[in-house]
N, C-alpha and C positions, 0 to 999 in steps of 0.2 A: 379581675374586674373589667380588665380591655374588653373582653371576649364578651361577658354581661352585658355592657354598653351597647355592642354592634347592632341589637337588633333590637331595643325600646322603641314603642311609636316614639312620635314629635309631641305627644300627649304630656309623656314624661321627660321630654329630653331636656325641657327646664327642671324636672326636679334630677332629672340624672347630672345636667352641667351643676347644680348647684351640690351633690353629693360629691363626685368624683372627676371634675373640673380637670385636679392636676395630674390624671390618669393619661388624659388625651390630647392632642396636640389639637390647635383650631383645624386642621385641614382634615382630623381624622374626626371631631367634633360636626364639620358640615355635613360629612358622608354618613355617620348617626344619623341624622334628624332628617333626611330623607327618607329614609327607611319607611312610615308608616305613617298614619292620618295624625294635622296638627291639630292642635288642643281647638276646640269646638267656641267658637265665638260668637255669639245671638243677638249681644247687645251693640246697642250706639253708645260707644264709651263716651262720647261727649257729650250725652244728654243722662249718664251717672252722675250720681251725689259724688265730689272726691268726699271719700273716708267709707265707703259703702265696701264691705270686706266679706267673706264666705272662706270659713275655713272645713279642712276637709279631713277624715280620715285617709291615708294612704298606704295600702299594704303592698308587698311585691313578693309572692308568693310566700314563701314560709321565714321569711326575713322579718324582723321587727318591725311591729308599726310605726306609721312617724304621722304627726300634725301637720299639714301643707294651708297656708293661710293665701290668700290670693284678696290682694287690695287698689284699689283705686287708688292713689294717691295725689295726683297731680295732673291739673289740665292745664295747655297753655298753649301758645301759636305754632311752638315746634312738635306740639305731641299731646297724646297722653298717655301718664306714665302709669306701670301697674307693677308691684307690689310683691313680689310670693317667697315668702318663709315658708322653712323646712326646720323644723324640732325634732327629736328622739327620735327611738329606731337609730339606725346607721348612723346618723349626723350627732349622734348625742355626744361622743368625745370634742366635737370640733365648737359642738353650741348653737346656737340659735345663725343656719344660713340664709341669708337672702340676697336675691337675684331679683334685679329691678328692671324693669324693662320699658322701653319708650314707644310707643307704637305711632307713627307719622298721623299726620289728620286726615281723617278720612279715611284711615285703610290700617287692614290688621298685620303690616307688614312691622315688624323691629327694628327699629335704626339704631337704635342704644340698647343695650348691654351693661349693667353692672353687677358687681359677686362684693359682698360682705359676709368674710367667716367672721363667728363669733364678735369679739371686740376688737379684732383687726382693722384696721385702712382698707375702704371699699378698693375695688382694683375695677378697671373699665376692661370687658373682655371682646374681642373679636367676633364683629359682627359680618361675617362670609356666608356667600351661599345658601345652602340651606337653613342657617341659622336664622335671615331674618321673617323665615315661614313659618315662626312657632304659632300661629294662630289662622281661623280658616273660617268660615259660616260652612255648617255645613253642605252636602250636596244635596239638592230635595230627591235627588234618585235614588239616596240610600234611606229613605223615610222607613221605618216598619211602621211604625202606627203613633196615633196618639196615645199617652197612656201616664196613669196616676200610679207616681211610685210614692211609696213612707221610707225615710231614713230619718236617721237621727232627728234632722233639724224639724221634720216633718213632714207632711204629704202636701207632694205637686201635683200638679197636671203639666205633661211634659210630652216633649215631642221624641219618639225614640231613633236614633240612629241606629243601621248598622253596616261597616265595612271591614274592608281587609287590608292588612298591609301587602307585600309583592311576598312576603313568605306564607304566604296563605293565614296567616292569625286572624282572627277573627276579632273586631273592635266595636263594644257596641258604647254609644253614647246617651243620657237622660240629658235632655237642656229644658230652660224654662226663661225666656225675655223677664219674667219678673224675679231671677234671681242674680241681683248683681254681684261683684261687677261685672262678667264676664256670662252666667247664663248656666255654667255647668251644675247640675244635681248630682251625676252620676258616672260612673263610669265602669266599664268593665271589658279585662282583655283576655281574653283566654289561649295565653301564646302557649306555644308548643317548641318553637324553633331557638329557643334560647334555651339551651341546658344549665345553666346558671339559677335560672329562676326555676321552683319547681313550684307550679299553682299559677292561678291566674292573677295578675294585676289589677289592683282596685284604687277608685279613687271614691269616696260618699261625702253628700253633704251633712257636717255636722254642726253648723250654726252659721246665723249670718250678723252682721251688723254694722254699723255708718260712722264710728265715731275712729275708725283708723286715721293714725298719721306715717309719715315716713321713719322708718326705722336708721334711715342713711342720710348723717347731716353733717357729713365731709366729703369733701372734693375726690372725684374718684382718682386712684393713682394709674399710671400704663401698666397696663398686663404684664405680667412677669410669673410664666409657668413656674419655674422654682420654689419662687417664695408661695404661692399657691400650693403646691403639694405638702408643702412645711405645714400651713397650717391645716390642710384640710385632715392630715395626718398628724395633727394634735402637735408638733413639734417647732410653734412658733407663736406658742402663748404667752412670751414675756417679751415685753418692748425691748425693740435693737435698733441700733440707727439707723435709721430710716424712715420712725415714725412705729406708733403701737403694734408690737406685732411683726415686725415688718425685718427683713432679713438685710442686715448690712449692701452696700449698691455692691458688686462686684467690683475686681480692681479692676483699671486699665491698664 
């Protein structure tokens, strides 16, 4: 699964930190997310409805699909905060994961990080480096054209992206300003250079709507890769001391 990791755009590397988190170390987690274009951002998240959400189909070659939900949640003087669940497919033994993320005002950079498996205790994860570039407007030099895609949720009029990561993959991107919170329709990667995945990477829009709330209404705990790999690995589903979930503190 390391070796899967190394070469996801930034596209995915929030849904890859929220799959396989206790796989990677944070310093091997920044060097992931450099690798290839961050997820496409069009909107002024501070002039979004908070609870305006877009959930996505997600495939990654011939792997299980899984549901990817992306929400606004929360605006405030230190940020704003967004949202994104991952359901079935891969995540399906660990449960419903989300990864919450704070973006500073004014600017699509991350300063906050959080991970809830399942009905576990949120954990606050390391924000380094590459990590807080998960988000980007695109470049206008990689425009292909304007153009009207149908997916699930329906037909846009969309701006089309397309780029490459540094392994020559090719990334092409659908956005739309009227699709919140963040603008994505579409996506699609047609990597080559990751032998793990066979097929191309997809992300589509399958429904949008306004009435999301936060999924995360406890205090996040300090990162602690251990107890993360426990539960992402289905092996820390019944409450231990420390809180739901949660793996006894190590001794001193």
């Amino acid at each position: 699964m390391l070796r899967a990791m190394r070469r996801l755009p930034r596209l995915l590397a929030v849904v890859s930190l929220a799959i396989f988190p206790a796989l990677i170390s944070p310093a091997v987690a920044s060097a992931q997310m450099s690798q290839g274009p961050p997820t496409p951002l069009v909107t002024d998240l501070a002039k979004v409805t908070v609870g305006s959400w877009a959930k996505y189909k997600t495939t990654m070659g011939n792997m299980p699909a899984m549901s990817t939900k992306m929400a606004l949640v929360k605006h405030s003087a230190t940020g704003n905060t967004l949202e994104m669940s991952v359901e079935g497919g891969m995540v399906a033994k660990a449960g419903n994961v989300i990864t919450q993320m704070t973006l500073a005002p004014g600017s699509s950079d991350v300063q906050k990080m959080v991970l809830q498996v399942g009905a576990n205790d949120p954990m606050e994860l390391p924000v380094e480096g590459g990590q807080s570039h998960q988000f980007s407007k695109p470049d206008p030099k990689t425009l292909v054209k304007d153009e009207t895609v149908k997916v699930a949720a329906g037909s846009f009029k969309t701006k089309h992206y397309r780029t490459k990561t540094p392994q020559g993959d090719t990334a092409d991107f659908w956005v739309s300003e009227s699709v919140a919170p963040i603008g994505l329709v579409k996506m699609e990667m047609n990597q080559k250079s990751n032998p793990m995945i066979t097929g191309p990477i997809k992300m589509e829009l399958a429904s949008v709507g306004k009435e999301a709330k936060s999924s995360i209404s406890k205090p996040a705990k300090p990162f602690d890769q251990t107890t993360l790999m426990k539960q992402m690995m289905g092996g820390a589903g019944e409450p231990a001391a420390g809180g739901a979930g949660q793996a006894p503190a190590p001794k001193k």
